[in-house]
C-alpha positions as CSV (number, residue, x, y, z in Angstrom):
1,X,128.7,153.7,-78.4
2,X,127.9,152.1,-82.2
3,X,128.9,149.1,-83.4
4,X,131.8,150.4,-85.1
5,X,133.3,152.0,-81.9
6,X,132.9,148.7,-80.1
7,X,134.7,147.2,-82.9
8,X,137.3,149.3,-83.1
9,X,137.7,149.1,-79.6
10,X,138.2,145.1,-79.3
11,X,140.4,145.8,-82.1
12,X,142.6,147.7,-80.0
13,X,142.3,145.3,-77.3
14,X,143.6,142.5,-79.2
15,X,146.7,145.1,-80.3
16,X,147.4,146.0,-77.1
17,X,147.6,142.2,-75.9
18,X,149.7,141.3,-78.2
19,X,152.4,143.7,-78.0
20,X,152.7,142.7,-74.4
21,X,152.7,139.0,-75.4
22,X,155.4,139.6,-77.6
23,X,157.4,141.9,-75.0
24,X,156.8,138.9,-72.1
25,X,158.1,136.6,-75.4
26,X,161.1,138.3,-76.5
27,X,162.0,139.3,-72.6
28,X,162.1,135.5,-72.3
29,X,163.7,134.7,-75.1
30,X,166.1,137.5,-73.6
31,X,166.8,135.6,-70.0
32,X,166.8,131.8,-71.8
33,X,169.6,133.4,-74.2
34,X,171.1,134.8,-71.2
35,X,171.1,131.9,-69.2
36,X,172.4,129.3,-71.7
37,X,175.5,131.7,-71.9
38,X,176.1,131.7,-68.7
39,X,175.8,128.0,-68.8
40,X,178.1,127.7,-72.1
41,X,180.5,129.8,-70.0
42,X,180.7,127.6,-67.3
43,X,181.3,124.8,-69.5
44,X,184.6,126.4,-71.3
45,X,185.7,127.3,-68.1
46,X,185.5,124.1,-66.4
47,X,187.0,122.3,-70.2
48,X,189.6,124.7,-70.2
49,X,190.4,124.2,-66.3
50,X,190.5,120.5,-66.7
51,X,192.7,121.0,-69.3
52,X,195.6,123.5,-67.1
53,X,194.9,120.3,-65.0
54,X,196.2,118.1,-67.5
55,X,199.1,120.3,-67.8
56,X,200.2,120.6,-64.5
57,X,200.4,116.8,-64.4
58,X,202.4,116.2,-66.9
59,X,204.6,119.3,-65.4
60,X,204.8,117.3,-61.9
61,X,205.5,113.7,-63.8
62,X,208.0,115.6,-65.8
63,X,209.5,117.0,-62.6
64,X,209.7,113.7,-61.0
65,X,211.0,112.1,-63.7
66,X,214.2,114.3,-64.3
67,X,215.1,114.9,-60.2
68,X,217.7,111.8,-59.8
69,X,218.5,112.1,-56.5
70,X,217.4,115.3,-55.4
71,X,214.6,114.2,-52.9
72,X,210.9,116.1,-53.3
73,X,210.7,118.5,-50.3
74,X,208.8,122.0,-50.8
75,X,208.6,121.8,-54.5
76,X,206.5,123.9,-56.3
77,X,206.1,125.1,-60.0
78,X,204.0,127.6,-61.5
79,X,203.2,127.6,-65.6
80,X,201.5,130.6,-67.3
81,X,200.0,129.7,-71.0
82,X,197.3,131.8,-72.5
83,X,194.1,130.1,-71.5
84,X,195.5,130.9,-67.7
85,X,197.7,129.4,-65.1
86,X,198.4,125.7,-63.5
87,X,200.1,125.9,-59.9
88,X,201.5,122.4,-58.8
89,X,202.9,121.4,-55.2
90,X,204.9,118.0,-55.0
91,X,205.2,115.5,-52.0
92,X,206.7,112.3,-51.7
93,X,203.7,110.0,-50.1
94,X,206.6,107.9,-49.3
95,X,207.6,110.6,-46.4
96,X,204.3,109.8,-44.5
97,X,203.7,107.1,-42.1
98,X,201.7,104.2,-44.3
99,X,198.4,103.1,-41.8
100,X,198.2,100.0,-44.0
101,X,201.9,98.9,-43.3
102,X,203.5,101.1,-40.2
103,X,204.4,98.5,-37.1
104,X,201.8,98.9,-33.9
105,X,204.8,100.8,-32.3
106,X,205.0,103.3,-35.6
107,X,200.9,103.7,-35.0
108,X,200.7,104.0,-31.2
109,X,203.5,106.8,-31.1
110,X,201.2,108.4,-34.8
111,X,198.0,108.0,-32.4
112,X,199.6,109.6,-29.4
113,X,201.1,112.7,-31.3
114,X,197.4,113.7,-32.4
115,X,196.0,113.3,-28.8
116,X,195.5,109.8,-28.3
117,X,195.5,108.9,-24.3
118,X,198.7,106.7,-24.0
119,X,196.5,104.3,-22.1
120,X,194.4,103.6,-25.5
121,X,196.9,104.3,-28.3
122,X,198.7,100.9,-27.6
123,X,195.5,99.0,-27.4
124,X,194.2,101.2,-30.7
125,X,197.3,100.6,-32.8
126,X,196.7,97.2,-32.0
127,X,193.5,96.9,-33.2
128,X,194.1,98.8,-36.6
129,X,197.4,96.2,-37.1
130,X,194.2,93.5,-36.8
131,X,191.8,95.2,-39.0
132,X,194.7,95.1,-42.0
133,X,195.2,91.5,-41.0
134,X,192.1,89.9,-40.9
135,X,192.5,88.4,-44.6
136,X,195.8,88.0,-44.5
137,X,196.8,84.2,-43.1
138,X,199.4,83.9,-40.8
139,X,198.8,87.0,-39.2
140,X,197.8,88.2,-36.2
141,X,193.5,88.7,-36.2
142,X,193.5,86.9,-39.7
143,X,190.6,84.8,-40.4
144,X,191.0,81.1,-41.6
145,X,190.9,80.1,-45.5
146,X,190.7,76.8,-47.1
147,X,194.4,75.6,-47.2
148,X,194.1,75.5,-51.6
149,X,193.1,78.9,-51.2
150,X,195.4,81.4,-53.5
151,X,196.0,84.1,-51.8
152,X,197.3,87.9,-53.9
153,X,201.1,88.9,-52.8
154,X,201.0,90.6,-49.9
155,X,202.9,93.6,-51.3
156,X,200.4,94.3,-53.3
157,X,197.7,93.7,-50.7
158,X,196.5,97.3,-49.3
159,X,194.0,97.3,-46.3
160,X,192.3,100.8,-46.5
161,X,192.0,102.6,-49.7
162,X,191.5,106.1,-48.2
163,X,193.4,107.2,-45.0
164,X,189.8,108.2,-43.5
165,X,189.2,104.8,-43.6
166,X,190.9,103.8,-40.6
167,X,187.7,105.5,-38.6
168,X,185.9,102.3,-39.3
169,X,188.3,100.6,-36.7
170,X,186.6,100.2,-33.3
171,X,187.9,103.1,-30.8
172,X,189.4,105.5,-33.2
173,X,188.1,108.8,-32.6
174,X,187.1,110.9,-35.9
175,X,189.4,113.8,-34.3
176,X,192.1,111.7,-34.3
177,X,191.7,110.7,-38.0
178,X,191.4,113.8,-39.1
179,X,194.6,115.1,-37.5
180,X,196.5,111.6,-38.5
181,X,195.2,112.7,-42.7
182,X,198.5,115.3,-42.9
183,X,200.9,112.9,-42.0
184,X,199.8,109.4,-43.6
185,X,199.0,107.7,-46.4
186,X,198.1,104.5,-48.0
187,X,200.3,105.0,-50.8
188,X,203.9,103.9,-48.5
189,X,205.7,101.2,-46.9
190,X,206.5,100.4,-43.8
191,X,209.1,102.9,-43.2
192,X,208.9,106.3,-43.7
193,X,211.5,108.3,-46.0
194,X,213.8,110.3,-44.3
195,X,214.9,112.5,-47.2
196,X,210.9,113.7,-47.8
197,X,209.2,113.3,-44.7
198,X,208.2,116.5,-43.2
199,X,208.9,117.9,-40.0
200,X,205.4,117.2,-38.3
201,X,205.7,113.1,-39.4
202,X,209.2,112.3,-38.1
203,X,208.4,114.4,-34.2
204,X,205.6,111.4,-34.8
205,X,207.4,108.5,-34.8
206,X,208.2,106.4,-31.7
207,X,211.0,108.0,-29.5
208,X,211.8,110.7,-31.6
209,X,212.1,114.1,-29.0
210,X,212.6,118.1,-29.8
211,X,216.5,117.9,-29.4
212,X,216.4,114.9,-31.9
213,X,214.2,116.3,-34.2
214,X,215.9,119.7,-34.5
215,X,219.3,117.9,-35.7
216,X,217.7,115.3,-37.5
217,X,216.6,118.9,-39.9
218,X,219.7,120.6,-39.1
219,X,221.4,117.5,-40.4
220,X,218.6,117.4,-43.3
221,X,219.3,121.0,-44.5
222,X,223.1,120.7,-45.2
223,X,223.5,117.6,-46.5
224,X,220.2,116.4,-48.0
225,X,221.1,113.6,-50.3
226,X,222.9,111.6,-46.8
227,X,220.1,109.8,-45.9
228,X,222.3,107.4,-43.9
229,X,223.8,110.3,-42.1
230,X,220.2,112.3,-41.7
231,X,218.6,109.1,-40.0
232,X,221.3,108.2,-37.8
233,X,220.6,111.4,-36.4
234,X,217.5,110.0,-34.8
235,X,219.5,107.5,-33.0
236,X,217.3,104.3,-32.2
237,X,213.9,105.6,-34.1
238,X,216.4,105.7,-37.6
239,X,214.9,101.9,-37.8
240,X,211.9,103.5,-38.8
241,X,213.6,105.4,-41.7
242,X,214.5,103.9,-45.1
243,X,215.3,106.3,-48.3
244,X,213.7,105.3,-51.5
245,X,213.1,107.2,-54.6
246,X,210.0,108.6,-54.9
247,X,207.3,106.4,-57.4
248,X,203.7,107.7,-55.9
249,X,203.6,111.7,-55.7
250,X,201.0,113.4,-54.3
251,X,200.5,116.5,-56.2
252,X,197.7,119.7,-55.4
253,X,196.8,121.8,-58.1
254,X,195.6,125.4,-58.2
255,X,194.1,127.0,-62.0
256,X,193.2,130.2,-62.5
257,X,191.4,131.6,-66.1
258,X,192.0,135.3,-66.8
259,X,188.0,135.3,-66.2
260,X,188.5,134.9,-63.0
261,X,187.5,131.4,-63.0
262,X,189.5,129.4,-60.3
263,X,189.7,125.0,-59.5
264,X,191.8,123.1,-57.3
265,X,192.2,119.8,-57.0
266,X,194.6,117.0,-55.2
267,X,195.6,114.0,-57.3
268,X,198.2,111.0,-56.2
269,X,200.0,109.8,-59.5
270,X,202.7,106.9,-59.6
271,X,205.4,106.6,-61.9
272,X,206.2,102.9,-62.8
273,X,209.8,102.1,-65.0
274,X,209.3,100.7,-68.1
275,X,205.2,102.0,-68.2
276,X,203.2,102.4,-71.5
277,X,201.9,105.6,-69.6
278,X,204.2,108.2,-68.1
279,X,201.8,108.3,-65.1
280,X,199.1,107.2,-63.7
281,X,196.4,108.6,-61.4
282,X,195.4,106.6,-58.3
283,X,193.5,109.2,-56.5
284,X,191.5,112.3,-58.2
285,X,189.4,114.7,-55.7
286,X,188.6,118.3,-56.3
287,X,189.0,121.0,-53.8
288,X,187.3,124.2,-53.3
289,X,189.5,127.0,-55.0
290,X,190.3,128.2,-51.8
291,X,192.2,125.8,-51.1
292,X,195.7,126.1,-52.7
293,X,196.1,129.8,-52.2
């Protein structure tokens, strides 16, 4: 081979490398271009998610707003706009039993109804009612303060800030929390409101047995306004009942994007008279999609 050949050859060499550099350059040019889409598409869809979000809470504060007396039980609204759809389920968190303010008796009956031994549930409901209490003076459990201490109203005092946190109180089983989280809240008082509550709370509360239950609904579903008239259809356990008009609304959400693109989320909102805002949100937590079908 001459000198030329072997320069020529090299030559070719060099060619041949770099074609393929630039094919393993442009092929990952290709994937990095491919990828940041993908990425910019996640981001519009999660914006424009939020943003049916958005809308569906100012549908469900609307919705609260402009019910009067009609008490939220089973309501549900769907709106369509062109960036995709907002579902939106009310619930009263008034119509569940309140673990920061229900009575011992109200908890013991909640703790037996989701399996609870009657021999512990007294002694358990006791304990949570001393968990709540332990900064509060005067009650039962409370510890001591400094008589010049000021101490926050007590209506505006709340104990647990998440349902779930009840498990911290020695002797409740996780189970049992988990199957209490459907029927309670920390958002109540220390009644339960017989115009909202569901089925599956009121067969809960203390005394309250199959016959009663079925005509306190029967009661419920022709004449749903009468709260005095549905609760006295629990007999004695009415003294757990008191109607009041709905101010902290649970509400789950559901989007879907004509992409496919699907969020769900469960947010508690209060409505307060005379408010700068027309809502505000006390508890946001997303949910997988699945969720809310």
């Amino acid at each position: 081979m001459t000198g030329d050949d072997r320069r020529r050859g090299v030559v070719l060499v060099m060619v041949l490398w770099s074609i393929a550099l630039l094919s393993a350059l442009a092929m990952a040019a290709s994937v990095s271009f491919r990828a940041f889409a993908g990425i910019a598409a996640i981001g519009r869809d999660r914006v424009q998610g939020e943003a049916l979000f958005t809308a569906g809470l100012e549908m469900a504060a609307g919705m609260v707003r402009s019910s009067e007396d009609q008490p939220l039980t089973d309501v549900e609204t769907t709106v369509n706009l062109s960036t995709g759809a907002v579902r939106a389920r009310l619930s009263d968190e008034g119509g569940r039993i309140d673990v920061g303010k229900a009575p011992a008796e109200v908890l013991a009956a909640l703790l037996r109804s989701v399996g609870a031994p009657d021999a512990q549930a007294s002694d358990v409901a006791r304990r949570i009612v001393e968990w709540r209490d332990r900064d509060n003076p005067g009650s039962p459990g409370a510890a001591p303060h400094p008589a010049n201490l000021v101490i926050k109203d007590q209506n505006t005092s709340q104990p647990f800030a998440d349902v779930l946190e009840v498990a911290q109180v020695p002797g409740v089983a996780p189970q049992w929390v988990a199957a209490m989280a459907p029927l309670t809240t920390v958002f109540g008082a220390e009644t339960v409101n017989p115009l909202t509550a569901p089925a599956s709370v009121i067969a809960a509360l203390p005394g309250v047995d199959r016959v009663q239950l079925a005509a306190f609904l029967a009661v419920r579903r022709v004449d749903p306004t009468n709260a005095e008239r549905i609760s006295a259809a629990l007999g004695p356990a009415q003294r757990f009942l008191a109607a009041k008009r709905e101010q902290v609304v649970a509400v789950e959400l559901a989007a879907v994007l004509p992409d496919g693109y699907a969020a769900a989320a469960r947010a508690v909102m209060v409505l307060l008279p005379k408010d700068t805002q027309p809502y505000r949100i006390l508890v946001w937590k997303p949910l997988p999609p699945s969720t809310l079908r």
